[in-house]
TIZANU-699686 format. One record per atom (N, C-alpha, C): z negated, y negated, x. Coordinates in steps of 0.001 Angstrom, whole numbers, plus 524288, in hexadecimal, padded with zeros to 5 digits. Layout:
// TIZANU-699686
ZYX/...
***
This chain:
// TIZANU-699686
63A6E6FF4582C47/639F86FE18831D6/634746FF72833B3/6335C7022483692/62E70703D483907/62D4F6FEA683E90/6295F6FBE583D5A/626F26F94A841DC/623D96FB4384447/622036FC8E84A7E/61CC06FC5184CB4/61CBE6F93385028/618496F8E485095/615286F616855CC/60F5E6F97585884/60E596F60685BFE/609726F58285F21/6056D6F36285F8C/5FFDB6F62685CCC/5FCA66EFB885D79/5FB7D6EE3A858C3/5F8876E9B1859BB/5F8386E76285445/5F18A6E7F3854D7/5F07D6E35285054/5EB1C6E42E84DAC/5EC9E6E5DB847BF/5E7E66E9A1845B4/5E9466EBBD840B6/5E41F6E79D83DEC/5E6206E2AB83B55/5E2506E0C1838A7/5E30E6E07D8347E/5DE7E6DFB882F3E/5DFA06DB9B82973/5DE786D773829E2/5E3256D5F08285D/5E1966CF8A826A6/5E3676CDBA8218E/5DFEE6C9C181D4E/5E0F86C93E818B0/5E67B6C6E1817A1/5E7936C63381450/5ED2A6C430811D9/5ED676BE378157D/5E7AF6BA2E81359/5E8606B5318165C/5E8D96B50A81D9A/5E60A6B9C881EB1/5E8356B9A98262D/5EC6C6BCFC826F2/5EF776BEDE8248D/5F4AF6C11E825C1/5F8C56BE32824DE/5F93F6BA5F82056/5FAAD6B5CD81FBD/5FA9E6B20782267/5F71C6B20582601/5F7306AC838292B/5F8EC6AEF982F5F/5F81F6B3D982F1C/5F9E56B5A083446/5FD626B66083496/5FF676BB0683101/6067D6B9B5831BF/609536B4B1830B3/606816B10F82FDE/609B96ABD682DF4/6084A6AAB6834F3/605676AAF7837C0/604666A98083CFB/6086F6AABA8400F/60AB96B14583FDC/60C516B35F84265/612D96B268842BB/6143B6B25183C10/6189E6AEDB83A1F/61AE96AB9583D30/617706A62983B67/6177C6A0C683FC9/618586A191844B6/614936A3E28462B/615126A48384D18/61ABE6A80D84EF1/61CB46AA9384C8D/621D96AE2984D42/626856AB1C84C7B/624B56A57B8497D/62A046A21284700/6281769DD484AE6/6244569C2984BFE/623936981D85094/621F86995085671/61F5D69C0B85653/61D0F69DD785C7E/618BF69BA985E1C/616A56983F85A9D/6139D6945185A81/60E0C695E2857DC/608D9693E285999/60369695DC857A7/6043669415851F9/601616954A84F73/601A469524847F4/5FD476921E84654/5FB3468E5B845BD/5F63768B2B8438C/5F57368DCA83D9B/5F09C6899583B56/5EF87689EB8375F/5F1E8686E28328C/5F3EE6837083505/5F6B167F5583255/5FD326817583213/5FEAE683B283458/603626856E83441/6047968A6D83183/5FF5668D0E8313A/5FF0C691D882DB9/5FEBD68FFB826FB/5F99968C7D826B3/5F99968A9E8223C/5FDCC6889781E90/603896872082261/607B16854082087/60B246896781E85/60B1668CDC82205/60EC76933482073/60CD36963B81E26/6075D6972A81BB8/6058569BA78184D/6063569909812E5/6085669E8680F9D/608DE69D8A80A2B/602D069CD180654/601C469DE780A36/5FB6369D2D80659/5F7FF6977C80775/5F53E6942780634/5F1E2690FB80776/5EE80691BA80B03/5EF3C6903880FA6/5E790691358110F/5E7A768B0F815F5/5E3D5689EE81670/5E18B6850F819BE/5E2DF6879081FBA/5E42F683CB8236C/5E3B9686398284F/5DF726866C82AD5/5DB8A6862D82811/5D4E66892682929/5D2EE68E8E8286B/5D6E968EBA822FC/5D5FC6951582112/5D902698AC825C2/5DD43696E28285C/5E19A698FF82ADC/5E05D6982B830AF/5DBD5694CE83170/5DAA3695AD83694/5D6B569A91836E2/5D41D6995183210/5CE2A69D1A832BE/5D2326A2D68329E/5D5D96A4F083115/5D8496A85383115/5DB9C6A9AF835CE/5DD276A61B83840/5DF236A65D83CFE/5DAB76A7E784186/5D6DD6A68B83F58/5D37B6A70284530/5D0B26AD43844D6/5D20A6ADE283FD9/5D1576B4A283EA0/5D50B6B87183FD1/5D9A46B71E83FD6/5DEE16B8D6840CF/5DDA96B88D8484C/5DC996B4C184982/5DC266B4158517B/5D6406B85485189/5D3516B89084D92/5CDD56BCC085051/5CFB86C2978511D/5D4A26C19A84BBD/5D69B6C90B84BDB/5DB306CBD584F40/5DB116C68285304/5DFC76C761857EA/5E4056C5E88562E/5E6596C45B8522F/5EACB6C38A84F9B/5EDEF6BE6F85114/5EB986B9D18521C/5EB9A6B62085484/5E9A06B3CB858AE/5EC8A6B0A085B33/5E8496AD7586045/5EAD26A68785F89/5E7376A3B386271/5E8B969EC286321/5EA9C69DBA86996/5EFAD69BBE86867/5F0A669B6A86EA4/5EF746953287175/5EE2D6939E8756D/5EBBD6910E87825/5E93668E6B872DC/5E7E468B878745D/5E4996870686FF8/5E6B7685E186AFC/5EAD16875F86A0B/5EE726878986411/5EC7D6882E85FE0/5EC916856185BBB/5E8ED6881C858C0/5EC0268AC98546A/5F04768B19855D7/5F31A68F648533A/5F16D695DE853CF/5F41E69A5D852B2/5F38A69E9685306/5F8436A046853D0/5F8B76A5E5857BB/5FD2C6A91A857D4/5FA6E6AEA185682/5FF236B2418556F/5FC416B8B485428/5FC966BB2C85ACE/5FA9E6BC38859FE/5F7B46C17A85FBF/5FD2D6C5228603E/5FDBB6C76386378/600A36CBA8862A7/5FE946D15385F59/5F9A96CECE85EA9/5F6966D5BA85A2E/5F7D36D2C28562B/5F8CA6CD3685591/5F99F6C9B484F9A/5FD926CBC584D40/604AB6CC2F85226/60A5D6CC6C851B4/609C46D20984E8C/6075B6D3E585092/607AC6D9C185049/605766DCDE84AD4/600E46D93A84969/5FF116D7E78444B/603276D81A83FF6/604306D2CF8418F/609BF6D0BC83DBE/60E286D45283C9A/60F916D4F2841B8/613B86D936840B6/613A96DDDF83E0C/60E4B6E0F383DC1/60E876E5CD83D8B/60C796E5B983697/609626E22E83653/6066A6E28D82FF7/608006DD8F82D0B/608BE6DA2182E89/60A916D4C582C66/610E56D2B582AAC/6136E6D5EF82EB0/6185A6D3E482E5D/61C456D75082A43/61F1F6D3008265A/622ED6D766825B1/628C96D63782715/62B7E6D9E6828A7/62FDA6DA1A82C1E/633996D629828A8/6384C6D38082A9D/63D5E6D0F682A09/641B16D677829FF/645626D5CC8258A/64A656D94B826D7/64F0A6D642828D7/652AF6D895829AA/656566D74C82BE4/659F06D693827A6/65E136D03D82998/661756D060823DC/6658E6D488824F5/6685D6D52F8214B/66D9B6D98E82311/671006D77082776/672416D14F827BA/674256CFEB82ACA/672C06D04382FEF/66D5B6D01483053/66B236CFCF83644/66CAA6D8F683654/66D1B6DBA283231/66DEA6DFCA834A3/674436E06383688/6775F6DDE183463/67B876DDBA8336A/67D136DD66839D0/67B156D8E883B65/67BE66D7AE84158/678C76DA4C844FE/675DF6DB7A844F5/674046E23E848AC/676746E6C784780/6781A6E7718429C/67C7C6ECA984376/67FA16EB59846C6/682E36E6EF8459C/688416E521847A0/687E66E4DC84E39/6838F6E3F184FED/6833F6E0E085502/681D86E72085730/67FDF6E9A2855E6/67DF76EE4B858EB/683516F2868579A/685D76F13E8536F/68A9D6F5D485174/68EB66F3BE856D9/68EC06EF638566E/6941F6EB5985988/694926EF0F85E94/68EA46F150861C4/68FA06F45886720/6935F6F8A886651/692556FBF48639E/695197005E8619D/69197703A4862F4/693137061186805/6905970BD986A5F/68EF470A0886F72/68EB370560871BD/68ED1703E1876A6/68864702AA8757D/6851E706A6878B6/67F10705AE877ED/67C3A700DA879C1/67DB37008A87D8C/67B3E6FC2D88165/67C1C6F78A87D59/682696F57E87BDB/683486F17D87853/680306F1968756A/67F486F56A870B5/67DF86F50C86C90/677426F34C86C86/675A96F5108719A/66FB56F60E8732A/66E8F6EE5F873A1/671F76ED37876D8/6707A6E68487A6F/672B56E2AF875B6/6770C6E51D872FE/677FA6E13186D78/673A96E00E86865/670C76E680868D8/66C5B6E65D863FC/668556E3A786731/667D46E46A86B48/663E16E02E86D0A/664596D93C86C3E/6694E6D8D086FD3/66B6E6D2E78706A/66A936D0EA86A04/66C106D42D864D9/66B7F6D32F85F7F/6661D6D24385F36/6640B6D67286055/65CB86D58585D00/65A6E6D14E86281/65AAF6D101865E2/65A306CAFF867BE/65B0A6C5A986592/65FAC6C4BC865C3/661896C01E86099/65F796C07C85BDE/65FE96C4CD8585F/65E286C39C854FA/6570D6C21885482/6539D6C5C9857CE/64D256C55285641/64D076C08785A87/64F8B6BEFD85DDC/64EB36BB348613A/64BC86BB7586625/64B566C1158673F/648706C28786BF3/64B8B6C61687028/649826C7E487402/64ACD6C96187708/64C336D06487406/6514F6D20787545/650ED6D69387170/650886DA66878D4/650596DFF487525/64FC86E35E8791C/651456E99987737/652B16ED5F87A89/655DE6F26187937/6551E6F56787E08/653066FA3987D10/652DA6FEB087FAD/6563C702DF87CFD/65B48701ED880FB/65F267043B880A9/65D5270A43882F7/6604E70E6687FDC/65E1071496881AE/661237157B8867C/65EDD717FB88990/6626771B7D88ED1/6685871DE488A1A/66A87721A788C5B/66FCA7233C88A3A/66DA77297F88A5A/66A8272B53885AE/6692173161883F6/66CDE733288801B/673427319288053/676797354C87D04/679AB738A58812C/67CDE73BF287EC4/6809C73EE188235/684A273A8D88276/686FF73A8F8889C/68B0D7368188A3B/69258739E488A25/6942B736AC88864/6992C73715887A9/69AD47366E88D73/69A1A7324C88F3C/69D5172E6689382/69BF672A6689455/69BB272A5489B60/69724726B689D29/69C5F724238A265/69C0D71FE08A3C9/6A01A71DB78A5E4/69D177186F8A971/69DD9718B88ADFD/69BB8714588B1D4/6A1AB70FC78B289/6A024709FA8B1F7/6A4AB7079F8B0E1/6A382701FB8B4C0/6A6DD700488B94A/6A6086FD6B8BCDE/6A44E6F7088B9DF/6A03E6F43B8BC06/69F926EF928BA60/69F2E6EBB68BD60/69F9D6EFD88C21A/6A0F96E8AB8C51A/69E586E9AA8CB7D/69C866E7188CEB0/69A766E91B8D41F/694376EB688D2C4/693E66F0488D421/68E6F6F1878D3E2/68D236F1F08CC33/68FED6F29F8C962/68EA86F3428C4A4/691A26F8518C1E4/68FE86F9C08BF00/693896FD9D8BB78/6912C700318B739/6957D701988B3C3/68FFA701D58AE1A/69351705D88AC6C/68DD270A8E8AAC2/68FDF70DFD8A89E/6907F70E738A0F9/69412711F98A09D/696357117A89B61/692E67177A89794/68F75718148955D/68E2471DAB89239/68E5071DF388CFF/692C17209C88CDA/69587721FD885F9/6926C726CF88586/68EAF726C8880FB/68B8472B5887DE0/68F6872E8887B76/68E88734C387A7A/6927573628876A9/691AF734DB870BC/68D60731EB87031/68D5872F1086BB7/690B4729D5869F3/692627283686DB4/69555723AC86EFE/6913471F5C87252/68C0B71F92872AB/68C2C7192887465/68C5B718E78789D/68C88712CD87B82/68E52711AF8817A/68B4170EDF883DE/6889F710B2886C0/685A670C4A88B4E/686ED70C268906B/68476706B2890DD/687BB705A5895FB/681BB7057289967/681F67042D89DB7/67FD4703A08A300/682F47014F8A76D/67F436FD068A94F/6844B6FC238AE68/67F266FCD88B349/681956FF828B5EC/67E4E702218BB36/681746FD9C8C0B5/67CD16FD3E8C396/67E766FAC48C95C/67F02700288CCDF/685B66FE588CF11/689F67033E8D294/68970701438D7A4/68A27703D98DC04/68A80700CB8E131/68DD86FEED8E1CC/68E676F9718E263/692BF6F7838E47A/697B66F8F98E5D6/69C586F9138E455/6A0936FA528E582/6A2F76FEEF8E482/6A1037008E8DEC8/69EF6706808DD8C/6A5887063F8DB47/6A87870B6B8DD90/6AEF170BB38DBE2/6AE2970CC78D71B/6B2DE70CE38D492/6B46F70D378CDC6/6B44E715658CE73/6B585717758D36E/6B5AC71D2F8D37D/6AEC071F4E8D3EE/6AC0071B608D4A3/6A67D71E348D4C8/6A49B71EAF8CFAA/6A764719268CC1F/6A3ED71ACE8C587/6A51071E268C363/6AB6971EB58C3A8/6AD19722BF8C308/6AB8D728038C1E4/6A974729438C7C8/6A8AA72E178C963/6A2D272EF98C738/69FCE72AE88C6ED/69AB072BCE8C3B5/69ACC72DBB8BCE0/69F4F729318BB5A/6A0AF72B568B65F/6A2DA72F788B52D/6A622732398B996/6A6BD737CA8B8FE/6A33B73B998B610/69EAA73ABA8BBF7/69BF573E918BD95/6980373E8B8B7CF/69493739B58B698/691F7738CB8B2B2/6940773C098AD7D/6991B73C428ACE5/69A6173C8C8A7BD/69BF07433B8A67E/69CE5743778ABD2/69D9C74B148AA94/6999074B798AA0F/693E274B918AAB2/68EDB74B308AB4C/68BF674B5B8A496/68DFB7465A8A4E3/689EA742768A039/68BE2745D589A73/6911B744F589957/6946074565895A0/692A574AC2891D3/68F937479588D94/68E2A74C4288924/6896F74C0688B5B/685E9749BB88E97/67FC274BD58909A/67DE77460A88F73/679D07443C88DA9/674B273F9788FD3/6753E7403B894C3/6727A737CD89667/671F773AC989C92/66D2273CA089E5B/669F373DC189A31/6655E73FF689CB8/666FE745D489E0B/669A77485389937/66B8174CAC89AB9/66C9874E0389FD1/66FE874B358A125/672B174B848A6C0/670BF749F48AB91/66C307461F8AA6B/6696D7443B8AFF6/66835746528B387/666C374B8A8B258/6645974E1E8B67D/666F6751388B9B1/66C14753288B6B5/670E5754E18B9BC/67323752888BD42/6751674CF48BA77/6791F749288BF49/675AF748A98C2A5/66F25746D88C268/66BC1745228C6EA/66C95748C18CADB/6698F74D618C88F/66BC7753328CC20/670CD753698CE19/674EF751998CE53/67A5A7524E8D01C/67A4F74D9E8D38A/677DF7493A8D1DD/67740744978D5F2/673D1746498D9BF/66FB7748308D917/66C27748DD8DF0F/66E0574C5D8E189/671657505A8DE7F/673687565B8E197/675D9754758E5EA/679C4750178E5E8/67F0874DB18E581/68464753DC8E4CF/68303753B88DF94/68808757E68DDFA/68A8B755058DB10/6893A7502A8D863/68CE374CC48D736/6929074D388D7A4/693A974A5B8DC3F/69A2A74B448DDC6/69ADE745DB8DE0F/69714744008DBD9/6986373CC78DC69/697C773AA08E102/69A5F736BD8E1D9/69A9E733968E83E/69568730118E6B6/693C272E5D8EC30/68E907289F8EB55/68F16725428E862/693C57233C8E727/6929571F008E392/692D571F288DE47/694A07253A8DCF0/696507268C8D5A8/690A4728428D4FA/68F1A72B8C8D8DB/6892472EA28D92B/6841772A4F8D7BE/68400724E98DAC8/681147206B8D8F2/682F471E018D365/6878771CF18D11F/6882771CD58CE12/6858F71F6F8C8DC/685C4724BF8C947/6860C7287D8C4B8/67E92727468C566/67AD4727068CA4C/67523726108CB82/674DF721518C751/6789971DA18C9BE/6763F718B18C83B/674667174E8C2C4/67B3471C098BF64/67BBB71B9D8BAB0/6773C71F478B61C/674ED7225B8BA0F/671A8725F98B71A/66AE4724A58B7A3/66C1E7220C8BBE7/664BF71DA18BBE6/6655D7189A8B746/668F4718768B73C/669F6713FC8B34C/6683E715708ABB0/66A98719A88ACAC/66A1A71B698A77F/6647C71E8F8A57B/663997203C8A9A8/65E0D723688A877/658FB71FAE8A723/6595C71BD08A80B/655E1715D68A5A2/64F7F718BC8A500/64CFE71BE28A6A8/6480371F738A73D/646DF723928A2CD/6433B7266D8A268/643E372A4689DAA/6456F729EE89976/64731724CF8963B/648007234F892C8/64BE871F9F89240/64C0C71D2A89532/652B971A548991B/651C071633894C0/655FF712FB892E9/6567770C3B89082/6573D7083689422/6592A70580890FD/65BB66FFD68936F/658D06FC9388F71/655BF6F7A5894D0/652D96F3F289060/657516EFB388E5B/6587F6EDB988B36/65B7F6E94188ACC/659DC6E486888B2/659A56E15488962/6570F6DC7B887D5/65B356D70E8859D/65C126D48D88207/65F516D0838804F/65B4F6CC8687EC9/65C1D6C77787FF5/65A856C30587C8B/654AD6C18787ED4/655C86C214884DC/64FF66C2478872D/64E576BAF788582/652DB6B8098859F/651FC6B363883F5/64E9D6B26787F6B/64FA56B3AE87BC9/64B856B2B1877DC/6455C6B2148780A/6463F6B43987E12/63E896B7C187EA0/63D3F6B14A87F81/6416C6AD6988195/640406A7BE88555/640786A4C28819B/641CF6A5AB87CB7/6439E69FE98795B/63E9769EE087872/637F869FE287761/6342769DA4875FF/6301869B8087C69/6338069E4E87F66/62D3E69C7488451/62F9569858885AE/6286C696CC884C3/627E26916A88735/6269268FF588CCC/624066947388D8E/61E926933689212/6229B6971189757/61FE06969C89C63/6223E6977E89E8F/61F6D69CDD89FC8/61B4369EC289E47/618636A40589E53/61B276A67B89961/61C416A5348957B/620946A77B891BA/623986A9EA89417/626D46A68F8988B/62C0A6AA2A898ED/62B5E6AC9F89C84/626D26AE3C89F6D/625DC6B1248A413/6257C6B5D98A1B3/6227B6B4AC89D18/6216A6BA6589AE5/624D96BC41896C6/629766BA5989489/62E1E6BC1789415/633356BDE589957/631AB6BB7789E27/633676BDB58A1EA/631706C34D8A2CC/62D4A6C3708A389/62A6F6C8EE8A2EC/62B1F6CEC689FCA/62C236CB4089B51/62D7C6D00C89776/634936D2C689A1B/636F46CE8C89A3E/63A8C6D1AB89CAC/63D276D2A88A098/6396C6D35B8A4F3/638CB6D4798A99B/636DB6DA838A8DB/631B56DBD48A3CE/62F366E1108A28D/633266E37189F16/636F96E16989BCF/639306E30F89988/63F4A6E73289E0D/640296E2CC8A050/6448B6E4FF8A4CF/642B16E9FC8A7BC/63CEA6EC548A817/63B9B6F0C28AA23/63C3D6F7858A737/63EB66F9578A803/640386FE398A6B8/63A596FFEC8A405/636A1701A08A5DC/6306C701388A352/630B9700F089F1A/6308F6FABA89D75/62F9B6F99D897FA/634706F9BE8963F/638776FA70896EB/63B4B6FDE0892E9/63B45703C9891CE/6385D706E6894F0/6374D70B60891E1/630E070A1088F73/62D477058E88F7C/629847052288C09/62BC67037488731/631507005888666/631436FE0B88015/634847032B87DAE/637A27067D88060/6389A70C5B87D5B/6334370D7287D0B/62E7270D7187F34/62A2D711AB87E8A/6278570EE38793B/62A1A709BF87742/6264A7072187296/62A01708E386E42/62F997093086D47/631DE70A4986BC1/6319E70FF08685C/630747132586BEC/62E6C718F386B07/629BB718E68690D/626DD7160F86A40/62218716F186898/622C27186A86074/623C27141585EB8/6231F7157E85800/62A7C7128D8557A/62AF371610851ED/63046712C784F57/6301070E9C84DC6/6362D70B6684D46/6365B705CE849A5/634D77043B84E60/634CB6FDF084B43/634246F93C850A4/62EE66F8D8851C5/62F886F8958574D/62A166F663858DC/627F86F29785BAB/624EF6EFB985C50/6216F6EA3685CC1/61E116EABA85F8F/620026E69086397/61C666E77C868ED/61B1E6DFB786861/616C66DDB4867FE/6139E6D8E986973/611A46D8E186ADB/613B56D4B487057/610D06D298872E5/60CA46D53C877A6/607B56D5438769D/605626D78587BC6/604C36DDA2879DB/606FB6E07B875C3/605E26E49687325/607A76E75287902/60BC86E72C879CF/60F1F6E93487C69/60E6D6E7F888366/60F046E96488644/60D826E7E388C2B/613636E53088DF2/6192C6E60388B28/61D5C6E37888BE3/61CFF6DE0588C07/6195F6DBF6885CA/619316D7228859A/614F36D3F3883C3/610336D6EE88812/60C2F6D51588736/60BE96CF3C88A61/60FA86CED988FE8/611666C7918929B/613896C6F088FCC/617C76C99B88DE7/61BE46C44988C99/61B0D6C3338869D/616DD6C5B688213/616376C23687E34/61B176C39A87A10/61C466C8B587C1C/621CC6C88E877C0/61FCB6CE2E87416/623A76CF2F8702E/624006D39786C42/628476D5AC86D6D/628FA6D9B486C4D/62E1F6DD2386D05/62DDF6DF92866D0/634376DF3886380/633356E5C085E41/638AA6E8738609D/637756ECE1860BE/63B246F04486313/63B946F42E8607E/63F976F6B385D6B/6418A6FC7E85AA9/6450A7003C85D67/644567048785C61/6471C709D68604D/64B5D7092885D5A/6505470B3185FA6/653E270FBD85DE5/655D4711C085F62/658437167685D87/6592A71B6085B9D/65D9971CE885D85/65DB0721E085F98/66454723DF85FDF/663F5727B185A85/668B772ABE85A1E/6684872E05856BA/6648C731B68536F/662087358085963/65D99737DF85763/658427364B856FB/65AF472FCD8563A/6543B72D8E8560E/6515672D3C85916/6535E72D9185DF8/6506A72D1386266/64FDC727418611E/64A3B725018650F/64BEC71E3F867AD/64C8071FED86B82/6518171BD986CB5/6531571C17872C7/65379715F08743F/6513F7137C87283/6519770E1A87371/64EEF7080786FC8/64DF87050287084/64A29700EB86CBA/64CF76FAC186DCF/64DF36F8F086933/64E946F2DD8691A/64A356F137867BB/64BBD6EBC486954/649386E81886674/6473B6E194868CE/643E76DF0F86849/644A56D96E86993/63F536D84A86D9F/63D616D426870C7/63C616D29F872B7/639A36CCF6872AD/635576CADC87033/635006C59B86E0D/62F9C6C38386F8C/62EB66BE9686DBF/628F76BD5586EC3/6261F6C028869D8/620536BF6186A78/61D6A6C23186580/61E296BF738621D/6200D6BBDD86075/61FED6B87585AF3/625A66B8F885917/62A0B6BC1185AEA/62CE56BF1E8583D/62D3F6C088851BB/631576BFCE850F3/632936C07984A9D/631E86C52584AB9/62EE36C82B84905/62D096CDAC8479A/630186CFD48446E/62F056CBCD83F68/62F116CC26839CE/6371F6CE7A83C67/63BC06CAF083CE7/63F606CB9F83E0D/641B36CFE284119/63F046D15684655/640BD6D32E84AAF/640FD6D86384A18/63BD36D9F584834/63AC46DF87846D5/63F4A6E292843C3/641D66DEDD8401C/645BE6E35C83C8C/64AD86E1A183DE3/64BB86DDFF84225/64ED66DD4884543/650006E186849DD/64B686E24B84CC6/64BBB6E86585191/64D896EBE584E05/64AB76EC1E84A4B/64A976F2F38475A/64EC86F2E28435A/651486F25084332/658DF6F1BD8420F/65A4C6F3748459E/65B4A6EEFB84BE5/65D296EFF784CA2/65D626F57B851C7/659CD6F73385097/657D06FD1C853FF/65A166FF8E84F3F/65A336FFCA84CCC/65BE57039D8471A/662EF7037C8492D/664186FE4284AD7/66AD66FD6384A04/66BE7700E384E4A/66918701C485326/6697D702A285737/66A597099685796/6660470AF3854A6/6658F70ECE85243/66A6271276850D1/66C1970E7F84C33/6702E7130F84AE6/67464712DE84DA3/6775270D5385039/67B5D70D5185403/67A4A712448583F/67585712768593C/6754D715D1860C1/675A971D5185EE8/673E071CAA856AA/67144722AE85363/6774D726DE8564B/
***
């Protein structure tokens, strides 16, 4: 499994302050809570006085690694601490077969239906790491079989796109009001003599051209239709759908009422088209999962959270898309990490 990240301090520290720091960092990830000296002295396998372990702690807070929050005389790690830990200190958790057993199953269960398979591997790695999961679903860059607009109700309608690879995504687009069953119709016509055997990038520039010409042949309301349906899909140079499951989890620890402002925040920034083409741009950046803490990142430098997020893959290895979770910084690392990077691997070969 290839990890990266961002950041970090590159320090040495002897056997006895790596020991007491990752035992800090430990604690604080299993409680949330500052770490004393007396509470360290209880969890290290080695002997030492909580004098020796303060004088070490207060060396550990000179090298940025720690701070004391209000008057506490406990310690927490910094976010250059997390980052520490993670990158030189930690060594990873595997997954039992069983926990793979049930991410095959849960991501196989969609079949070819993309969108499913995309909001189920999420809704899964939510529950399971306990955070808010998240998925940048790809625009639709295969050749299309058959593309089909299907009535949902007043002002709704969702289109249907079968790849000639087989998979299926859906979209549901807002129709004008009172839009006849002969206008989708006539959009799905027109779309599919069009589309059929081409990407729609292929084709964009044609139908547009036939829409502004008006050589179409389409009446006003199939003509808004086929608009509505092709702004929809083009999602900006790089197109995606953000998806988000299990935003609850982000609430099960705040206490304070500036806590949840700034978990309001995050996904208020998250809901902006923007930063979803910035977490593809982190994604791309280097392979394997990657680790964003805390203020590393300008996403979640308010709201105090970590993100690990892994690409995957269509066939030719492109990334066309990134999972992964959503949490506070004191996040099970050790767990989560070979939790994403499965299941971007599962994702992987279902979409290969």
């Amino acid at each position: 499994m290839v990890v990266t990240g961002r950041g970090g301090i590159v320090t040495e520290l002897d056997e006895r302050s790596r020991q007491i720091f990752g035992q800090i960092v430990e604690t604080y990830v299993e409680t949330g809570e500052p770490v004393g000296s007396r509470t360290l002295s209880r969890r290290l396998t080695v002997a030492l006085s909580p004098a020796t372990i303060r004088n070490v702690m207060a060396d550990l807070e000179d090298l940025g690694l720690l701070y004391a929050p209000h008057t506490s005389a406990g310690r927490l790690p910094t976010d250059a601490g997390l980052r520490l830990f993670v990158n030189g200190l930690m060594e990873l958790g595997g997954l039992t077969s069983e926990e793979r057993r049930h991410i095959d199953g849960r991501v196989q269960a969609a079949g070819k239906n993309l969108d499913d398979m995309l909001s189920d591997a999420t809704s899964l790695l939510s529950g399971l790491a306990r955070c808010a999961g998240l998925v940048l679903a790809p625009k639709t860059d295969s050749a299309l079989k058959h593309i089909e607009f299907v009535p949902l109700g007043p002002g709704r309608a969702m289109v249907i796109m079968i790849t000639e690879n087989g998979l299926v995504e859906n979209r549901v687009l807002e129709v004008p009001q009172g839009l006849p069953p002969s206008a989708l119709a006539e959009a799905t016509n027109y779309l599919n003599a069009r589309l059929t055997g081409r990407t729609l990038e292929e084709a964009r520039s044609e139908i547009q051209e036939e829409l502004d010409s008006h050589r179409s042949a389409l009446d006003d309301l199939a003509q808004r239709v086929v608009e509505t349906g092709m702004a929809t899909w083009s999602g900006g140079t790089r197109g995606g759908e953000l998806i988000v499951r299990g935003q609850s989890h982000l609430l099960a620890d705040v206490t304070a009422l500036e806590d949840l402002e700034r978990i309001r925040d995050l996904f208020d920034t998250l809901e902006t088209k923007e930063q979803v083409l910035r977490i593809l741009d982190m994604v791309n950046l280097a392979e394997g999962v990657q680790i964003f803490i805390g203020a590393e990142n300008e996403l979640f430098s308010v709201s105090g959270c970590s993100m690990i997020v892994a690409p995957y893959q269509n066939s030719r290895e492109e990334i066309v898309g990134a999972i992964g979770v959503i949490g506070p910084t004191r996040i099970n690392y050790r767990r989560i990490i070979p939790l994403v990077d499965y299941t971007s691997k599962v994702i992987s070969r279902m979409i290969g």
